[in-house]
gemmi code that builds the backbone of each chain (N, CA, C; Angstrom):
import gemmi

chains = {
    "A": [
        ("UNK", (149.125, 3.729, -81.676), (150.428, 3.213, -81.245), (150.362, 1.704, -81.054)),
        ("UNK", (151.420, 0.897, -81.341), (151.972, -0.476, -81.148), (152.950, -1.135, -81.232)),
        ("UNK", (152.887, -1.634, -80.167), (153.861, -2.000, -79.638), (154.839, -3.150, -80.287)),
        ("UNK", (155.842, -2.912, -80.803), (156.722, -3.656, -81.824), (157.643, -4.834, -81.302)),
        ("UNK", (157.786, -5.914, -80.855), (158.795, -6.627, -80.384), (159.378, -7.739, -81.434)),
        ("UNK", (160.814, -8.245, -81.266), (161.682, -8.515, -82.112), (162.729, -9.601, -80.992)),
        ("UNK", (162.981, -10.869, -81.398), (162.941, -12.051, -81.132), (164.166, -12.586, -81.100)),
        ("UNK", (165.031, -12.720, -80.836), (166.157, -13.716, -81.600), (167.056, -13.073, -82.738)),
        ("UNK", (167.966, -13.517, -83.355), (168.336, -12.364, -84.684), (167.495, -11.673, -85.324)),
        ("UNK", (166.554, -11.613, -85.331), (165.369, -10.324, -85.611), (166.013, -9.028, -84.747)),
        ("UNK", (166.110, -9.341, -83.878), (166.049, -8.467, -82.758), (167.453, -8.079, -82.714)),
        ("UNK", (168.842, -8.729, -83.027), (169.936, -8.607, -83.316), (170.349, -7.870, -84.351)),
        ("UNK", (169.597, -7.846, -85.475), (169.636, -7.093, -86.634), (169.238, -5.699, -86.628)),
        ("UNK", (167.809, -5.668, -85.652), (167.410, -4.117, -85.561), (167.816, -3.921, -84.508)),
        ("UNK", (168.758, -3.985, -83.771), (169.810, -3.679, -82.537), (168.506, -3.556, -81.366)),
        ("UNK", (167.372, -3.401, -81.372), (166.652, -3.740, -80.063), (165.302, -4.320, -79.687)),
        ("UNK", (164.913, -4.628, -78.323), (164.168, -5.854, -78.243), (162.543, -5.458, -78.431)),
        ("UNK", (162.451, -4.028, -78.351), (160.963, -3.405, -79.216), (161.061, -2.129, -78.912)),
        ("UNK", (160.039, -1.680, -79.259), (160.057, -0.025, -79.643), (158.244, 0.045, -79.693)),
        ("UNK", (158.280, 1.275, -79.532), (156.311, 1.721, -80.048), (155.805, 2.428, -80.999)),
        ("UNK", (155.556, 2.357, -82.001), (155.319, 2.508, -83.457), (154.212, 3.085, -83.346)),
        ("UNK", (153.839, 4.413, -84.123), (153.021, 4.987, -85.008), (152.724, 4.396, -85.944)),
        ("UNK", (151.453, 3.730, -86.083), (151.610, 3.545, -87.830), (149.828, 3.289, -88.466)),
        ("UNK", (149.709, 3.366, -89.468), (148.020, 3.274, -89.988), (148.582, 2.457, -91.017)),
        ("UNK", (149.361, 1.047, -90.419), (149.308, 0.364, -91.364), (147.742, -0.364, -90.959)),
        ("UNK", (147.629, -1.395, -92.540), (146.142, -2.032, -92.190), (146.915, -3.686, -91.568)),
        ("UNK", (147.705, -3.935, -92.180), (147.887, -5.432, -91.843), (149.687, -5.320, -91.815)),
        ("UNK", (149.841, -6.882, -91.019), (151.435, -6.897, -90.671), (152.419, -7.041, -91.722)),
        ("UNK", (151.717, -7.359, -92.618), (152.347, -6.966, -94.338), (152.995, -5.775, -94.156)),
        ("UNK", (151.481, -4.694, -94.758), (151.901, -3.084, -94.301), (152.840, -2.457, -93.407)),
        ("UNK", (152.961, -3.107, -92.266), (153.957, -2.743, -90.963), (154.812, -2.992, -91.894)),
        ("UNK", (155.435, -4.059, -92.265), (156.730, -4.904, -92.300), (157.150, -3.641, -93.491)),
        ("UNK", (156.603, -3.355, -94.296), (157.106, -2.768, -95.795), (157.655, -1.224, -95.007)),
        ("UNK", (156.339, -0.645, -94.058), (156.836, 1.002, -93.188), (158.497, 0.447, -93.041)),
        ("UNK", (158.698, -0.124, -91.736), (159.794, -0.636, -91.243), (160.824, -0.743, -92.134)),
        ("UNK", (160.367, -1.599, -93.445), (161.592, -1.899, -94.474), (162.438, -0.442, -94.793)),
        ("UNK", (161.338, 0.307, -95.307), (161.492, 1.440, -95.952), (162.178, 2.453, -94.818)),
        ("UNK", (162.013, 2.249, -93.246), (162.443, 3.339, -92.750), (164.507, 3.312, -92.048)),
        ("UNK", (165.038, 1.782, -92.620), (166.430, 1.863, -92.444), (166.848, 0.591, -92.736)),
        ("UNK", (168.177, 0.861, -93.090), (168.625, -0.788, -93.704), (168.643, -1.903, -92.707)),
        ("UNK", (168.701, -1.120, -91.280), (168.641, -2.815, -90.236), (166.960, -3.272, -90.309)),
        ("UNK", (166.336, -2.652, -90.651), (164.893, -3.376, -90.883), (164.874, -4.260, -92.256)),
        ("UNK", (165.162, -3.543, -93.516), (165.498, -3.721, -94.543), (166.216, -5.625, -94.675)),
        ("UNK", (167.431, -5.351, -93.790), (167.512, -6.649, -93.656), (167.418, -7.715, -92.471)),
        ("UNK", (166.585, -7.284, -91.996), (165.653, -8.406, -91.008), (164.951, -8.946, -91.381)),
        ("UNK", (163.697, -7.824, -92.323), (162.557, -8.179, -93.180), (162.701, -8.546, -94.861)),
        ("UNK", (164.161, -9.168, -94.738), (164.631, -8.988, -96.417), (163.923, -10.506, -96.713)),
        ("UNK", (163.562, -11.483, -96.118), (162.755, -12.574, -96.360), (161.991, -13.022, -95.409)),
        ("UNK", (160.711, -12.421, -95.689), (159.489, -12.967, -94.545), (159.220, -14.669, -94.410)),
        ("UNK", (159.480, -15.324, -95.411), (159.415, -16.847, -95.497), (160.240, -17.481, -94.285)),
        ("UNK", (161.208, -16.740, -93.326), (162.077, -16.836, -93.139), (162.049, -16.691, -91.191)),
        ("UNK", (160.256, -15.878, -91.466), (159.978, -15.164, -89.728), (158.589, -15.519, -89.920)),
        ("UNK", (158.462, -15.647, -88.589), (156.710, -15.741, -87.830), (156.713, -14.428, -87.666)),
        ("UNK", (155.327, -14.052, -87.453), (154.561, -12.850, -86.693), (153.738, -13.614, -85.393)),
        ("UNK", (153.789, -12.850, -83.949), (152.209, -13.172, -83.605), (151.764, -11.992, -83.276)),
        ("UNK", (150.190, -12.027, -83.402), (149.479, -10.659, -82.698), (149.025, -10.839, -81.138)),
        ("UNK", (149.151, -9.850, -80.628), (148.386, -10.009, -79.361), (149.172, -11.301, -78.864)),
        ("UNK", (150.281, -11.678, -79.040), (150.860, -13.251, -78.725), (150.126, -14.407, -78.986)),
        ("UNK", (149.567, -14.309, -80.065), (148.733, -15.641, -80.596), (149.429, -15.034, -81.959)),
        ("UNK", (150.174, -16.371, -82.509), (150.444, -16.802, -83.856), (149.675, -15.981, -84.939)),
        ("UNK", (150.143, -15.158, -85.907), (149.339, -14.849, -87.134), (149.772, -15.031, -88.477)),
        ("UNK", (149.126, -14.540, -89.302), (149.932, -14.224, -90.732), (149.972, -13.019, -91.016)),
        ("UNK", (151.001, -12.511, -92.018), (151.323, -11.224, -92.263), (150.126, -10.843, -93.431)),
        ("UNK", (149.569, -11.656, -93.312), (147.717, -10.500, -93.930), (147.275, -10.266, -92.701)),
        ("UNK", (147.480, -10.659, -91.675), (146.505, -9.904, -90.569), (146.378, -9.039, -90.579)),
        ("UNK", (145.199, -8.315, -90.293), (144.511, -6.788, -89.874), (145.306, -6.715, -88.867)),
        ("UNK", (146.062, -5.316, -88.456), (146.359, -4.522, -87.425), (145.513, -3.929, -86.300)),
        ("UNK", (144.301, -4.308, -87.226), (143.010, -2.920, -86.332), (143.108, -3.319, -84.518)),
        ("UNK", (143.014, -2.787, -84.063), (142.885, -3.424, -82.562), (144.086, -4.045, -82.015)),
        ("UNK", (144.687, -4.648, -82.362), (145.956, -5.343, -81.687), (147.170, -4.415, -81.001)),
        ("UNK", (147.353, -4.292, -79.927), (148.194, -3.625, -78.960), (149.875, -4.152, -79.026)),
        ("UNK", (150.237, -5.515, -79.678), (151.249, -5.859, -79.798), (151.745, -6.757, -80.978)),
        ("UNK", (152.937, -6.659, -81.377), (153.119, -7.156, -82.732), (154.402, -7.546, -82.517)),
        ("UNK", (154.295, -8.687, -82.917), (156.500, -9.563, -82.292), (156.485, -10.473, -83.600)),
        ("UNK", (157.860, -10.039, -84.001), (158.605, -10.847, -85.695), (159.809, -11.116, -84.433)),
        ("UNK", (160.239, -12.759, -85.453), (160.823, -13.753, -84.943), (160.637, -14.856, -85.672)),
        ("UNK", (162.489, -15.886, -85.562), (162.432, -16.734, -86.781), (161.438, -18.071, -86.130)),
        ("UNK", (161.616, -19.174, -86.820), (160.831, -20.210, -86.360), (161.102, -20.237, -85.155)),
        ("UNK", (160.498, -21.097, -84.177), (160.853, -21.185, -82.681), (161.555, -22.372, -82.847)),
        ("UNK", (161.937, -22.515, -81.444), (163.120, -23.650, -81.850), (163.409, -24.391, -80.023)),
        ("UNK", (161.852, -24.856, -79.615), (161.577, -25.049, -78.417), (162.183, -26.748, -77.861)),
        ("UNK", (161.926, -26.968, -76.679), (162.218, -27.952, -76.834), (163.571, -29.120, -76.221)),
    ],
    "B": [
        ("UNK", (146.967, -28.894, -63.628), (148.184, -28.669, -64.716), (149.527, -27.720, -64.171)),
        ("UNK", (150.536, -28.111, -64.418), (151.658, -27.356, -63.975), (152.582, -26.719, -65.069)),
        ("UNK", (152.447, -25.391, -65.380), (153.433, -24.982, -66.208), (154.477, -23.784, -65.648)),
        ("UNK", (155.576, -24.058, -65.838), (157.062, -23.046, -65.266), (157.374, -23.170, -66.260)),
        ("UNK", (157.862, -21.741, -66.462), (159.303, -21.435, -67.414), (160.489, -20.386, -66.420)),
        ("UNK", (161.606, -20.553, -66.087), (162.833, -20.483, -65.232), (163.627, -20.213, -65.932)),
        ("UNK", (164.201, -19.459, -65.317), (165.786, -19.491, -65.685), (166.489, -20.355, -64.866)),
        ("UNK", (165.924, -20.631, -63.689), (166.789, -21.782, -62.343), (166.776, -23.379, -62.986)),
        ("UNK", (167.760, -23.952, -62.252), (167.415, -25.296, -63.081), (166.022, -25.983, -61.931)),
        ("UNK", (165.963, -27.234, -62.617), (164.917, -28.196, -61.511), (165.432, -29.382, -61.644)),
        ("UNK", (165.289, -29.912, -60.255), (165.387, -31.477, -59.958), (164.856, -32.272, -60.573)),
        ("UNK", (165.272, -33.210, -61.730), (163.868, -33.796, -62.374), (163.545, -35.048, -61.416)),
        ("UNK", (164.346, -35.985, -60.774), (164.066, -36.890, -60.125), (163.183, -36.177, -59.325)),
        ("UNK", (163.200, -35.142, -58.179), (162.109, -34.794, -56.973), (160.856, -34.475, -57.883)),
        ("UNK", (160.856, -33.811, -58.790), (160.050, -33.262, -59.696), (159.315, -34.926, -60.504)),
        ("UNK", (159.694, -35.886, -60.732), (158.793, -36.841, -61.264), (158.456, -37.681, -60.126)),
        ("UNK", (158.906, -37.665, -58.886), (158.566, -38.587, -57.893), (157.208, -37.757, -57.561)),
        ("UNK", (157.632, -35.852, -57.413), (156.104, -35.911, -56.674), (155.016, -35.697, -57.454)),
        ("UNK", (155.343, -35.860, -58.983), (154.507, -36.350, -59.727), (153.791, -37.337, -59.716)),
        ("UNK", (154.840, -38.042, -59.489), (154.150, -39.628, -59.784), (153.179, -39.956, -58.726)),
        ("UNK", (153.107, -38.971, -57.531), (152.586, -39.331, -55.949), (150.627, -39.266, -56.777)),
        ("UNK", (150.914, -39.051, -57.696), (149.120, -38.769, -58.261), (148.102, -38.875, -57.575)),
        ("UNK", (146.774, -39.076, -57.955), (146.059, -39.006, -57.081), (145.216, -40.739, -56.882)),
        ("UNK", (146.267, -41.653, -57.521), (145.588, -42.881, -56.586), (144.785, -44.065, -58.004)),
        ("UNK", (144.345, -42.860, -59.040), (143.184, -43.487, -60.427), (144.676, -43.118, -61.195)),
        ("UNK", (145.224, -42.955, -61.244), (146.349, -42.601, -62.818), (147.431, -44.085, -62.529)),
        ("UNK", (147.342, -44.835, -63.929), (147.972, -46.177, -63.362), (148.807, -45.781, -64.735)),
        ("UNK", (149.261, -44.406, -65.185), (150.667, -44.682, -65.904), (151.022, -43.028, -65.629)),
        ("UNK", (152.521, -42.893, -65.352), (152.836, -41.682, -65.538), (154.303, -41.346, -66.503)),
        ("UNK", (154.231, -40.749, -67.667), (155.105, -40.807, -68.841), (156.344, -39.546, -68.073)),
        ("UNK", (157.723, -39.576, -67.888), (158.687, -38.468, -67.485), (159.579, -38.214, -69.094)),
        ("UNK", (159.601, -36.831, -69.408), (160.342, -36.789, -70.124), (161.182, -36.030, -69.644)),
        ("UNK", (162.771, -36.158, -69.945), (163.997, -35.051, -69.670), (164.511, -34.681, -70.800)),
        ("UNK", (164.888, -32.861, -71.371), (165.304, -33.026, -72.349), (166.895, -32.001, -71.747)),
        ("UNK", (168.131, -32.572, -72.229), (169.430, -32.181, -72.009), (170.353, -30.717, -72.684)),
        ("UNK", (170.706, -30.756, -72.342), (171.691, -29.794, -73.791), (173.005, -30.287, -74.258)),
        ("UNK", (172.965, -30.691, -75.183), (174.044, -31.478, -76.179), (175.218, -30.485, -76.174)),
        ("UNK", (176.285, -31.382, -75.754), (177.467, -30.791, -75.566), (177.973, -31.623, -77.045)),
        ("UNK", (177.656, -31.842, -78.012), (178.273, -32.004, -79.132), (179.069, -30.758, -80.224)),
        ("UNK", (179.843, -30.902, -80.709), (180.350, -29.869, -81.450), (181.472, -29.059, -81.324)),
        ("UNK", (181.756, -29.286, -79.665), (182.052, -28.232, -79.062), (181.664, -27.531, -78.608)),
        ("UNK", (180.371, -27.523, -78.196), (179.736, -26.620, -77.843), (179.932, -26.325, -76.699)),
        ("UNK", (179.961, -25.022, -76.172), (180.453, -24.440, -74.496), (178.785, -23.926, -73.915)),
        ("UNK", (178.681, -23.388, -74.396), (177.491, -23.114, -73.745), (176.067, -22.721, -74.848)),
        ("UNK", (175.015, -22.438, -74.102), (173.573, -22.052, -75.089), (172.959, -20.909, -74.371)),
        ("UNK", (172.318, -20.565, -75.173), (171.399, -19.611, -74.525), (169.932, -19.585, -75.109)),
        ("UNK", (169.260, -19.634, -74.144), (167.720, -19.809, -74.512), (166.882, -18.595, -74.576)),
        ("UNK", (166.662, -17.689, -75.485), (165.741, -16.304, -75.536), (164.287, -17.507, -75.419)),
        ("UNK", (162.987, -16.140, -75.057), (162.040, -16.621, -74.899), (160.907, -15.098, -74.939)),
        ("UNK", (159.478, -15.350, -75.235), (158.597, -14.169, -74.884), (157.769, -14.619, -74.215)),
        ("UNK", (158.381, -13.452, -72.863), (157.618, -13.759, -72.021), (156.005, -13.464, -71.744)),
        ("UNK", (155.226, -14.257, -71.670), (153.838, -14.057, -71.247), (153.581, -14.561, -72.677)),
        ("UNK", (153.600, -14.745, -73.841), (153.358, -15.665, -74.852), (153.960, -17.206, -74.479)),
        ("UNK", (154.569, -17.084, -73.857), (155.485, -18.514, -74.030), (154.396, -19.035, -73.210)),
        ("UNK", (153.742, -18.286, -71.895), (152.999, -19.230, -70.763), (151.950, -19.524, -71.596)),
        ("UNK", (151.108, -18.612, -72.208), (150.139, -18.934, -72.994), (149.802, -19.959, -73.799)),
        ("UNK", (151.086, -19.851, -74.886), (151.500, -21.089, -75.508), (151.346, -22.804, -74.783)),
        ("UNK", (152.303, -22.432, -73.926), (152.578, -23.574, -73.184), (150.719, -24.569, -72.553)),
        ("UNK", (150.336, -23.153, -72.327), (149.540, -23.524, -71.470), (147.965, -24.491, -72.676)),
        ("UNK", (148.248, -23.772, -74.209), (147.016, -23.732, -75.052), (147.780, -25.221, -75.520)),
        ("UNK", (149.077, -25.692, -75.676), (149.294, -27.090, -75.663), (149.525, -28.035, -74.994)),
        ("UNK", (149.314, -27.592, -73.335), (148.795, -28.765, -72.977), (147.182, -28.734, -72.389)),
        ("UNK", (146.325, -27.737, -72.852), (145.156, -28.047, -72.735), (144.890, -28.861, -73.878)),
        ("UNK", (145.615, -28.352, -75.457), (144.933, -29.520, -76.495), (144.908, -31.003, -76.276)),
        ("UNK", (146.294, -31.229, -75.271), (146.746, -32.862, -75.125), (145.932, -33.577, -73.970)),
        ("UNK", (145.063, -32.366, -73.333), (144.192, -33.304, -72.424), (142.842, -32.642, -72.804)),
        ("UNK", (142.974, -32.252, -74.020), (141.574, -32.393, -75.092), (141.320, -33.839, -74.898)),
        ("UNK", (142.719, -34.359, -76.105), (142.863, -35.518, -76.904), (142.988, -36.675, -75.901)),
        ("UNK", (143.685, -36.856, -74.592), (143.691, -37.732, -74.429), (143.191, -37.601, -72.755)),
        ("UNK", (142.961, -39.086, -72.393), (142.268, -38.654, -70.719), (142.931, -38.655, -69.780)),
        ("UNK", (143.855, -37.541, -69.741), (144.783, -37.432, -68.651), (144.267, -36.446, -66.994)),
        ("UNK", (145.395, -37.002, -66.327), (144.856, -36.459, -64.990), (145.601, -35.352, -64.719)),
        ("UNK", (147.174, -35.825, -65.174), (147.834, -34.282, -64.931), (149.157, -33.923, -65.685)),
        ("UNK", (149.008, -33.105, -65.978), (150.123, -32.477, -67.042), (150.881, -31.719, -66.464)),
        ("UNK", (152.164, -32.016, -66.449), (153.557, -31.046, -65.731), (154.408, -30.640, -66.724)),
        ("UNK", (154.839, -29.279, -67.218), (155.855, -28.929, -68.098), (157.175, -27.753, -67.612)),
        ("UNK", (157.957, -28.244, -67.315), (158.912, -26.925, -67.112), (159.618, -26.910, -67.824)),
        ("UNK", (159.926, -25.357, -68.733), (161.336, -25.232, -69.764), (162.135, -24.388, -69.026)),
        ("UNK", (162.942, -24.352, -69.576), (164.237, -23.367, -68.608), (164.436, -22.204, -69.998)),
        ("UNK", (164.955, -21.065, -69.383), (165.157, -20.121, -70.367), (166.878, -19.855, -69.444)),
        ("UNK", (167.738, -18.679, -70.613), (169.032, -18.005, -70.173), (170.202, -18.994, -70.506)),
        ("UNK", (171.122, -18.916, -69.775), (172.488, -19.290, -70.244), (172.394, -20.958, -69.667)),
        ("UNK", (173.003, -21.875, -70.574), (172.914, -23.201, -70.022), (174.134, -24.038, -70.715)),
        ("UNK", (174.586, -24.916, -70.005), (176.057, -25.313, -69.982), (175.597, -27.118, -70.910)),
        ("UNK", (176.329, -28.067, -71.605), (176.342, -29.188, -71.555), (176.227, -29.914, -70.747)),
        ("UNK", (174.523, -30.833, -71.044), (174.719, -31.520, -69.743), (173.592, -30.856, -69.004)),
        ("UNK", (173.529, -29.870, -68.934), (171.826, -29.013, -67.721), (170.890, -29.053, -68.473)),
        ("UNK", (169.534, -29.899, -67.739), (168.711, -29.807, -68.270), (168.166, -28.643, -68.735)),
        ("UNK", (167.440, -28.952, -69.766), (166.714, -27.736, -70.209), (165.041, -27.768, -69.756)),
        ("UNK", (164.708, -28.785, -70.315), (163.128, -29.005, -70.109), (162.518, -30.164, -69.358)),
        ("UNK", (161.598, -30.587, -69.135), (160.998, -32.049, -68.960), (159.094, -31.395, -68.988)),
        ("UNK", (158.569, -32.495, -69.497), (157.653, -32.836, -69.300), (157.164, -34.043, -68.521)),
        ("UNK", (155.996, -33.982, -68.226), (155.422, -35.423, -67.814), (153.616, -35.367, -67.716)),
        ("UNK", (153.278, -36.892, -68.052), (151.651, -36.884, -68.403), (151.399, -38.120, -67.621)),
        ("UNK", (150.180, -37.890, -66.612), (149.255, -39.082, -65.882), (148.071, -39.409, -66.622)),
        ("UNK", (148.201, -40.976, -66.979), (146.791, -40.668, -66.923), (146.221, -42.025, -66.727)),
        ("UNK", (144.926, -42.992, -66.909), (144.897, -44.022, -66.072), (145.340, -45.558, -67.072)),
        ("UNK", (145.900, -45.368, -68.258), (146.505, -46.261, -69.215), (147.566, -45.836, -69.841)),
        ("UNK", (148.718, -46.454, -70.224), (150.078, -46.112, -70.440), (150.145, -45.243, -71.843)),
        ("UNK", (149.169, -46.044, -73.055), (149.168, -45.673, -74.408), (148.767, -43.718, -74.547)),
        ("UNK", (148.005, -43.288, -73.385), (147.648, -42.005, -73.613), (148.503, -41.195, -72.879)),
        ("UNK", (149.502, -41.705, -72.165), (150.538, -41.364, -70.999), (151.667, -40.711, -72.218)),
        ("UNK", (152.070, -42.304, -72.993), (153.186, -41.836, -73.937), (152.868, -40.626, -74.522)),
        ("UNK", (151.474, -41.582, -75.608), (150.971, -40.271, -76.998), (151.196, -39.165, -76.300)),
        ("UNK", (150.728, -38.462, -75.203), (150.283, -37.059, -74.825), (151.855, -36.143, -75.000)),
        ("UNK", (152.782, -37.039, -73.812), (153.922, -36.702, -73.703), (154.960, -36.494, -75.451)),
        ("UNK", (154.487, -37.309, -76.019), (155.189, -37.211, -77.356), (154.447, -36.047, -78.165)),
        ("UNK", (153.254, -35.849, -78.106), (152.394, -34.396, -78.649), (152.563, -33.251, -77.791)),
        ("UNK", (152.997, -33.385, -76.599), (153.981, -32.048, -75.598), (155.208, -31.666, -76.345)),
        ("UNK", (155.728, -33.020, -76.938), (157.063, -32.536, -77.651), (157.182, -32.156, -78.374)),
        ("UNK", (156.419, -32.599, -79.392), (156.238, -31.949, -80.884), (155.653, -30.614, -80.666)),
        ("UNK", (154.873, -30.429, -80.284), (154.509, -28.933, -80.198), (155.211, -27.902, -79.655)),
        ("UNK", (156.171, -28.456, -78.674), (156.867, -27.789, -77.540), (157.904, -26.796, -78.368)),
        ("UNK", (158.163, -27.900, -79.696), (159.351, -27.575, -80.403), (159.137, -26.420, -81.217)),
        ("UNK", (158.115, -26.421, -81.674), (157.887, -25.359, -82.789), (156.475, -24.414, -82.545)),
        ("UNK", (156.024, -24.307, -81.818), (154.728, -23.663, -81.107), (155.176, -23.314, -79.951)),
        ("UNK", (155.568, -23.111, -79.243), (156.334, -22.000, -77.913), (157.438, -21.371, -78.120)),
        ("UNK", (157.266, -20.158, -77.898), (158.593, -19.155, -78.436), (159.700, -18.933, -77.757)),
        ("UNK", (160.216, -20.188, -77.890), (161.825, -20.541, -77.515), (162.618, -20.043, -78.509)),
        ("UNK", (164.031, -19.588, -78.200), (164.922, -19.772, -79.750), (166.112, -20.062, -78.660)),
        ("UNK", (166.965, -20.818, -79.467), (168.081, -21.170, -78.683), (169.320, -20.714, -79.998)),
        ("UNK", (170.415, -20.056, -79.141), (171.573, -19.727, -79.632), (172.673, -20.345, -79.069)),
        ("UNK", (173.633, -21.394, -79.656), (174.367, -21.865, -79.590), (176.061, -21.399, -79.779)),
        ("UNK", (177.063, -21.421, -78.901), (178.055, -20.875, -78.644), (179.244, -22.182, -78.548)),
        ("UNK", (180.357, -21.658, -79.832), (181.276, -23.106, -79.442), (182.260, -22.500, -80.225)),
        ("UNK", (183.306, -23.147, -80.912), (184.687, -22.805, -81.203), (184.262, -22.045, -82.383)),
        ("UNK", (183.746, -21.910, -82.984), (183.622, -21.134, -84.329), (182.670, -19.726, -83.775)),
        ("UNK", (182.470, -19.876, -82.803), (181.444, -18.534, -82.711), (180.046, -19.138, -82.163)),
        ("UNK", (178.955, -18.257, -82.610), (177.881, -18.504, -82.142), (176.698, -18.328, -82.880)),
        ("UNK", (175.845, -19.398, -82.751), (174.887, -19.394, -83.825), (173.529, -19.761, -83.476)),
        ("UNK", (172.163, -18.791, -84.312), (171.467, -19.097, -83.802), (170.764, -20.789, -84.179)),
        ("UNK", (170.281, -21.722, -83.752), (169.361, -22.917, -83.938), (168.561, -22.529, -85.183)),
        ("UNK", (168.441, -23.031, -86.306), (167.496, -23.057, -87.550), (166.884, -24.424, -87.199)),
        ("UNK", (165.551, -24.143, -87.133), (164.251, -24.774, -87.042), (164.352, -26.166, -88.110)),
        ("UNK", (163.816, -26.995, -87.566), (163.872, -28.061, -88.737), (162.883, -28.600, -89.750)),
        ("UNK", (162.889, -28.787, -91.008), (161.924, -28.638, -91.336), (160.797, -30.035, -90.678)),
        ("UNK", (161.869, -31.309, -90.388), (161.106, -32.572, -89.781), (160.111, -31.765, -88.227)),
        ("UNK", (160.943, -30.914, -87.602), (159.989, -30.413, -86.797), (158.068, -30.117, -86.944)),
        ("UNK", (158.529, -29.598, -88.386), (156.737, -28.871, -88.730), (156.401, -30.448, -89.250)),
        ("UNK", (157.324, -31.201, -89.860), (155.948, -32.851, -90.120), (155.976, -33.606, -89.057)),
        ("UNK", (157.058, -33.141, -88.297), (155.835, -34.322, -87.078), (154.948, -34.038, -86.148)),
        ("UNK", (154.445, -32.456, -86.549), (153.048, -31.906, -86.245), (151.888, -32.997, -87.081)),
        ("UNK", (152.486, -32.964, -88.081), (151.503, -33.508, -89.499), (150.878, -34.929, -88.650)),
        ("UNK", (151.854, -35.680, -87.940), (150.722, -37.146, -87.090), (149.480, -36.630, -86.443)),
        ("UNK", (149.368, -35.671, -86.071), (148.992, -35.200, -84.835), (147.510, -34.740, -85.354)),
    ],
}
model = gemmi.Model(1)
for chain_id, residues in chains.items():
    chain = gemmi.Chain(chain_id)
    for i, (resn, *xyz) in enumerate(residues, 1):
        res = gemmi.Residue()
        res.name, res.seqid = resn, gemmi.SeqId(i, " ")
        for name, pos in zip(("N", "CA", "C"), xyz):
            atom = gemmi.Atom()
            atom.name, atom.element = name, gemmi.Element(name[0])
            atom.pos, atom.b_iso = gemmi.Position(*pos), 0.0
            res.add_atom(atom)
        chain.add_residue(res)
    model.add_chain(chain)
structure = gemmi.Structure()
structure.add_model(model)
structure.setup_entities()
């Protein structure tokens, strides 16, 4: 299980702010494609990754990251701090 | 080091005076205030944030800035939630015992602040409401750094 969180219109699109996921994906690639495939509000959240950060564990990643071990996983567009 | 993130506002004047009270060796202290632009029309903003990443964040850029430079003390508060034209949003501020590492630090708080802490701000005004798209000048003026 892991824990899924969703950011800003990320989070607007899949109507909520996380959920806890089953999944044997290997990397946040893999997640992102489950998700795509399982309804159109994912579908178009994740319709351009160029477009969203990932972090793992709340440290910044890329969507090749390994999943193995990581307890939390948050998509969200650029930050916009400041 | 002092890092808050709030939804309450803060005093920045009480907040840079008892900064500035330092400890006696810091002979520059840099205040930054940052506002919310009532341009556009804009009525109000709203600041999303993740929480317990954001402190982290916050906290892993201003340890880099007193990597880089020899400061004594680093203060950052951002504000998160609903915010009007005109209320502050953020300030920083950097001590340290020469002015040149006072500025730099405070100007590498900013740049990072912007695009490395997981702020997003959504903006609300006569046409509706929209979220802030990131800029791309944001990610090059990491590139000085």
């Amino acid at each position: 299980m892991i824990e899924v969180l969703y950011f800003a219109w990320v989070r607007e699109r899949i109507g909520i702010p996380r959920e806890r996921i089953e999944t044997g994906a290997a990397t946040v690639a893999d997640l992102v494609e489950e998700l795509k495939a399982r309804e159109d509000r994912y579908a178009a959240a994740f319709a351009d990754l160029r477009a969203l950060r990932v972090a793992l564990d709340q440290e910044l990643a890329d969507f090749s990251a390994p999943l193995a071990g990581a307890r939390e996983v948050a998509f969200f567009p650029p930050m916009t701090g400041g | 080091m002092d890092i808050r993130v709030q939804p309450d506002p803060f005093d920045y004047g009480a907040e840079s005076a008892r900064f500035a009270q330092g400890d006696g060796q810091s002979g520059a202290v840099v205040t930054f205030l940052g506002l919310v632009r009532g341009t556009g029309g804009l009525s109000r903003m709203e600041i999303e944030h993740y929480p317990g990443m954001t402190e982290r964040a916050l906290a892993a850029i201003a340890g880099d800035a007193s990597a880089r430079w020899p400061l004594s003390d680093v203060l950052i508060i951002h504000r998160f939630g609903t915010l009007a034209p005109g209320d502050p949003i953020m300030m920083v501020a950097t001590a340290s015992r020469h002015r040149q590492a006072a500025f730099e630090a405070a100007e590498f708080l900013m740049d990072y602040l912007k695009s490395r802490a997981p702020f997003w701000k959504k903006e609300f005004g006569p046409d509706g409401a929209e979220w802030v798209a990131a800029k791309d000048d944001d990610e090059t003026a990491l590139a000085r750094w």
